[in-house]
C-alpha positions in Angstrom: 195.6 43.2 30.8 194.6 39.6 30.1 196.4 36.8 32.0 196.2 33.1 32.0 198.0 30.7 33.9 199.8 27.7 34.1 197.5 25.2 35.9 199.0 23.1 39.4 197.4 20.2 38.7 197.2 18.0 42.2 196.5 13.8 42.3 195.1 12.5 45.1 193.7 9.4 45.9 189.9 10.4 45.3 191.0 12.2 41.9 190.4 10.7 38.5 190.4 12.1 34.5 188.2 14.3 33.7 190.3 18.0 34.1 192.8 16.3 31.2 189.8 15.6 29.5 188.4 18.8 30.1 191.4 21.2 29.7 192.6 19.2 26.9 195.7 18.3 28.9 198.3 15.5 27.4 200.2 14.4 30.7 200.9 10.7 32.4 199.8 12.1 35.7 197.0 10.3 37.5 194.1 10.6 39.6 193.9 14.3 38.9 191.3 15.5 41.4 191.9 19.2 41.5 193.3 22.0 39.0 194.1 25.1 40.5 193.2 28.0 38.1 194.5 31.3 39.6 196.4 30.6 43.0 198.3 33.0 45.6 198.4 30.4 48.2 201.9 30.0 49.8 203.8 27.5 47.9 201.5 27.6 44.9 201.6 30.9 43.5 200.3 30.7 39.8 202.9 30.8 37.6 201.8 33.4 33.9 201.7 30.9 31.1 202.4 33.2 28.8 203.1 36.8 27.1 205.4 39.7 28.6 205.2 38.8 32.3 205.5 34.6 31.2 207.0 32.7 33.7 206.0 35.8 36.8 204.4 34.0 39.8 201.0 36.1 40.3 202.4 38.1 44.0 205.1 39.5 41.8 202.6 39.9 39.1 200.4 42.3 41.4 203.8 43.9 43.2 204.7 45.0 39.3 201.0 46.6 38.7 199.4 47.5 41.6 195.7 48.8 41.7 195.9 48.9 37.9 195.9 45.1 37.5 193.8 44.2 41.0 191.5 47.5 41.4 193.1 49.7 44.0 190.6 48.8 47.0 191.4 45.5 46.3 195.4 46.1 46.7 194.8 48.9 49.4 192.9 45.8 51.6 195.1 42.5 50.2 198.6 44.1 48.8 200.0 41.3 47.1 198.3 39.1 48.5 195.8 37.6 45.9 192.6 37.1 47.8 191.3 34.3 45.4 191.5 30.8 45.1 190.0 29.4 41.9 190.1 25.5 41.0 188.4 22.7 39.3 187.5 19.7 41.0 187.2 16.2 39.8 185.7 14.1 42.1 185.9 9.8 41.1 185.4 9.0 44.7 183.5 10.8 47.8 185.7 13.7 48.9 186.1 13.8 53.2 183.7 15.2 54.7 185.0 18.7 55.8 184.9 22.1 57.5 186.6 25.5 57.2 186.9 27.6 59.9 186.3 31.2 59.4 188.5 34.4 59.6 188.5 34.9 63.5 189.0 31.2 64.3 191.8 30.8 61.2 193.5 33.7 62.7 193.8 33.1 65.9 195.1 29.4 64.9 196.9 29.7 62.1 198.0 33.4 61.2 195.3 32.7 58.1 192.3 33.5 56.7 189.2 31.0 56.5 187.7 29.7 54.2 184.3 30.7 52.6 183.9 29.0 49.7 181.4 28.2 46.8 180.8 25.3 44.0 178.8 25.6 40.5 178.5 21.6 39.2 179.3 21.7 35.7 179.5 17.9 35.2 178.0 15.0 37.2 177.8 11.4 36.7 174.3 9.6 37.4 173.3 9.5 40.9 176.1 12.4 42.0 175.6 13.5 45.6 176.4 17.1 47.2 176.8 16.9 51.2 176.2 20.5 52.7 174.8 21.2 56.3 173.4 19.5 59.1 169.9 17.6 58.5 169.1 17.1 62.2 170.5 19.3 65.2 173.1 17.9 67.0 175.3 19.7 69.3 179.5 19.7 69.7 179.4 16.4 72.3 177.2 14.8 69.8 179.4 15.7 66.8 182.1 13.8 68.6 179.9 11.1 69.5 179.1 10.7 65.8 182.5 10.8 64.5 184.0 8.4 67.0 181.2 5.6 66.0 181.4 6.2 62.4 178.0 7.7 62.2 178.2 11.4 61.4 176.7 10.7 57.6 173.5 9.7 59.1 173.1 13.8 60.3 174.6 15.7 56.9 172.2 16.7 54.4 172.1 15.1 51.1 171.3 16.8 48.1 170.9 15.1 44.0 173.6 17.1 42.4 172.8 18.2 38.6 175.0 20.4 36.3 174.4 24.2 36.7 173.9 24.0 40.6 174.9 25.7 42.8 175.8 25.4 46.5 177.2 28.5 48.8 179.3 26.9 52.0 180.2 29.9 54.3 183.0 29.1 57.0 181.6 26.7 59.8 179.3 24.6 57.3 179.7 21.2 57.0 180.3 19.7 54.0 181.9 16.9 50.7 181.8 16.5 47.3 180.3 13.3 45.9 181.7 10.9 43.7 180.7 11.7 39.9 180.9 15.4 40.2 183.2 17.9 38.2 183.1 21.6 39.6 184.0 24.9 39.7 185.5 26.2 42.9 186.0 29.6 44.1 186.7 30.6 47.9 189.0 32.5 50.3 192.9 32.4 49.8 193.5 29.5 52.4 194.1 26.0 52.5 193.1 25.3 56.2 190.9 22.6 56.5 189.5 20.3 59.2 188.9 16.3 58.0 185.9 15.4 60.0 185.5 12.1 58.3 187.0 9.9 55.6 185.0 6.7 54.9 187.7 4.6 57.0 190.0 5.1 53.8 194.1 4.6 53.8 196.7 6.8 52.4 199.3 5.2 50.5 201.2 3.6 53.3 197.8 1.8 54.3 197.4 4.6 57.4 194.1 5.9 57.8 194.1 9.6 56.6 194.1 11.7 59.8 191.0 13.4 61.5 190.6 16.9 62.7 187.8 15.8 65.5 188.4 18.3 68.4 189.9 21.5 65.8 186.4 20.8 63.8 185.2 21.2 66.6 184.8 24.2 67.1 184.5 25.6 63.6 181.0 23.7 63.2 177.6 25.8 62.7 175.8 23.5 64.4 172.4 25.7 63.3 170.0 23.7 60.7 169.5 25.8 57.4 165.6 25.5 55.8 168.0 25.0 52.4 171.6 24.4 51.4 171.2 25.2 48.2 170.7 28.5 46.2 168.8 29.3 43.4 169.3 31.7 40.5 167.6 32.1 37.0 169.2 29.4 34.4 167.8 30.7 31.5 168.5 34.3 31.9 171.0 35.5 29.1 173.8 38.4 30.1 175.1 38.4 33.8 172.8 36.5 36.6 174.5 37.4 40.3 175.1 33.3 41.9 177.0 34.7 45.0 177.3 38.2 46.5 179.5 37.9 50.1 181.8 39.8 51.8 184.7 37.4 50.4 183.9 37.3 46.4 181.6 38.4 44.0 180.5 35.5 41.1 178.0 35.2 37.9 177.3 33.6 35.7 177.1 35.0 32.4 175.2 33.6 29.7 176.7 35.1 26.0 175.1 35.4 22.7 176.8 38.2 20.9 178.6 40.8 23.0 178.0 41.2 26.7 179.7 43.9 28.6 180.3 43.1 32.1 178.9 45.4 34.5 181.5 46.8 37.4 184.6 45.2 36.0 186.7 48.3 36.7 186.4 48.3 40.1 187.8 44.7 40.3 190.2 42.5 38.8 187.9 39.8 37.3 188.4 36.0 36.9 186.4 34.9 34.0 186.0 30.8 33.4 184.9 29.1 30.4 182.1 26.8 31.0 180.9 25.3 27.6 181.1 27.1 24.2 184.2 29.8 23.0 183.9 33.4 23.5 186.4 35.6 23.5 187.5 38.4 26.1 188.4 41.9 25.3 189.8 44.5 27.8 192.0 47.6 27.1 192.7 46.5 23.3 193.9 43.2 24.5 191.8 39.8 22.9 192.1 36.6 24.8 189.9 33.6 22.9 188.5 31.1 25.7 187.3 27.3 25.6 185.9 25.4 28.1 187.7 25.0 30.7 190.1 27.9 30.3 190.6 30.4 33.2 191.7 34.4 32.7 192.5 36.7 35.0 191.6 40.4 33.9 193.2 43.9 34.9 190.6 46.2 36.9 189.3 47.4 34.1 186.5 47.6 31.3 185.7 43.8 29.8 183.3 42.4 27.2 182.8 39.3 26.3 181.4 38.0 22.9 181.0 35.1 21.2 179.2 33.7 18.1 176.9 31.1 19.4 175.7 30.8 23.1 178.4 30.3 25.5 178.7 30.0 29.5 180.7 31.3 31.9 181.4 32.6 35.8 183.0 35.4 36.8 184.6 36.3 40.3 185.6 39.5 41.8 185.9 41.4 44.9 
């Protein structure tokens, strides 16, 4: 089984045009900043854009298959729950700077999970930033020190942010997405998140956008990392590992030809078009992809091909 969706396509005030542009999407809406691929987030289930199931919000989706469409670990630990949240970003203007806190903390707050997330740049603009991780070691009084004079840039790292990169941000780790980048996202099934700082801007009332100073708080990894940013083989062809973590599984697979993925029945798999068209083939079904396509596939055997060199990611559990 083969299933794409339709996209929830969110504007906010830091978004701008490049997902239309990408996705090849006609629409009037605005300052698109994020496109959320395969969602089971309360409230903005993924909706199946088309075939048998069309119109099937992705719980019912797995309540209908089971273990055949999700693996059956996966459903015996998540039930309908799908444990996934996949989105592009667009980023015109400097995201907040934020934190996620992790599964205990989440819990314990909010009846949630955390949020362990990861980004792969597949766009930037000259001079695009990444902000990941503490540069100096500061402790929780200082943090609020920081944040209450407007200061707490001057201690988060700063990293030149190319396409093809690749940042891991485990709950707890500070972090924002620079102006001029376009990225892949794949994390936990939450939307919990703590605003630690927002570069004095107003919402649409002219109210500054509210803080999360004392719930960040506590979320913070105050420890200072050697790096922040991971490394992985970028001309390797066939399937290079980016991520292995409790949460999610993700490559990035590099086709020329025909590549079976390895492990793909173990797992539902989310496969995203990066650049070039390949196509996907699992169980007799075919599903041609372009960039900036997203498929969800049953727990079961996949291969990709394609006639030139394309690039994806994949994600599983």
């Amino acid at each position: 089984m083969i299933y794409t969706f339709l996209p929830y396509l969110k504007s906010v005030i830091w978004g701008g045009e490049k997902i239309k542009a990408l996705k090849g999407i006609v629409t009037d809406q605005e300052c698109i900043g994020e496109s959320w691929e395969i969602s089971g987030v309360p409230g903005h289930e993924s909706v199946v854009a088309d075939g048998n199931d069309k119109g099937m919000k992705l719980p019912e989706l797995i309540d209908k298959y089971k273990g055949d469409l999700v693996g059956k670990e996966v459903y015996a630990r998540f039930g309908n729950k799908f444990p996934l949240l996949v989105k592009i970003i667009d980023a015109k203007q400097d995201l907040s700077v934020q934190v996620h806190p992790d599964d205990a903390l989440a819990e314990k707050r909010h009846n949630s999970l955390g949020k362990t997330e990861m980004w792969y740049i597949m766009d930037t603009d000259k001079d695009a930033k990444i902000y990941a991780g503490l540069s100096e070691q500061i402790d929780p009084d200082k943090y609020t020190e920081l944040v209450a004079e407007n200061k707490i840039m001057d201690v988060i790292a700063k990293h030149d942010s190319h396409p093809g990169d690749l940042f891991f941000l485990p709950a707890g780790r500070i972090h924002a997405i620079g102006a001029g980048n376009l990225l892949a996202e794949i994390q936990e099934t939450s939307d919990i998140t703590y605003r630690v700082y927002d570069f004095d801007r107003r919402d649409a009332q002219g109210n500054p956008r509210e803080l999360h100073t004392e719930l960040a708080k506590d979320a913070i990894d105050y420890t200072v990392y050697p790096s922040y940013t991971s490394d992985y083989d970028r001309q390797a062809k066939g399937e290079t590992e980016l991520v292995k973590c409790p949460y999610f599984i993700v490559d990035r697979v590099a086709v020329e030809g025909e590549t079976p993925l390895r492990h793909s029945s173990e797992s539902f798999t989310i496969v995203m078009c990066l650049d070039g068209d390949c196509t996907i083939e699992s169980d007799g079904e075919r599903l041609h992809m372009r960039p900036g396509m997203t498929a969800l596939v049953s727990a079961s055997a996949v291969t990709l091909s394609a006639d030139g060199l394309a690039t994806l990611i994949t994600a599983r559990i």
